[in-house]
Steps between C-alpha positions, in 0.01 A plus 500: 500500500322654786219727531703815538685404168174478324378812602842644439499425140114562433624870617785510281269380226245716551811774523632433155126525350436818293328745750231575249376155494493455853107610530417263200690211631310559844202539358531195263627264824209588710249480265231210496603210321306504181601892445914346621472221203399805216782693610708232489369385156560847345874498640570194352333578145706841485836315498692782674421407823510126464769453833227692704232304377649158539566623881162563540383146380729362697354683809124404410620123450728461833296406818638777665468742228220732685789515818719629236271709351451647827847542594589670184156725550652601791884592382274724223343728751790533708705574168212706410470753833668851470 
């Protein structure tokens, strides 16, 4: 997998992502790191978003989890302009 099939599928991932959670999401993946982990945390207590949350672990854990954080960051604004 290339880069242009990463980026391809952050943008359809970002696509499929409720529109109203877009701004949290953003907020949540450029946030520092201690405010990142209690977000996290209270995703993975509620239960409902559980998926979401393990995602997010997964991001914080990976050595090139801020890259992807970044990457995704981006595919949110551009989802995010009128």
């Amino acid at each position: 997998m290339d880069a242009f099939d990463v980026d391809q599928r952050i943008e359809q991932a970002v696509a499929d992502f409720p529109a109203e959670l877009r701004p949290w999401l953003l907020q949540v993946l450029t946030a520092p790191a201690d405010d990142r982990a209690r977000a996290i945390g209270e995703l993975y207590a509620d239960g409902e978003a559980f998926a979401l949350a393990e995602l997010l672990i997964d991001m914080e854990e990976d050595p090139i989890g801020e890259q992807v954080r970044a990457m995704v960051a981006t595919a949110l604004r551009r989802a995010m302009r009128p």
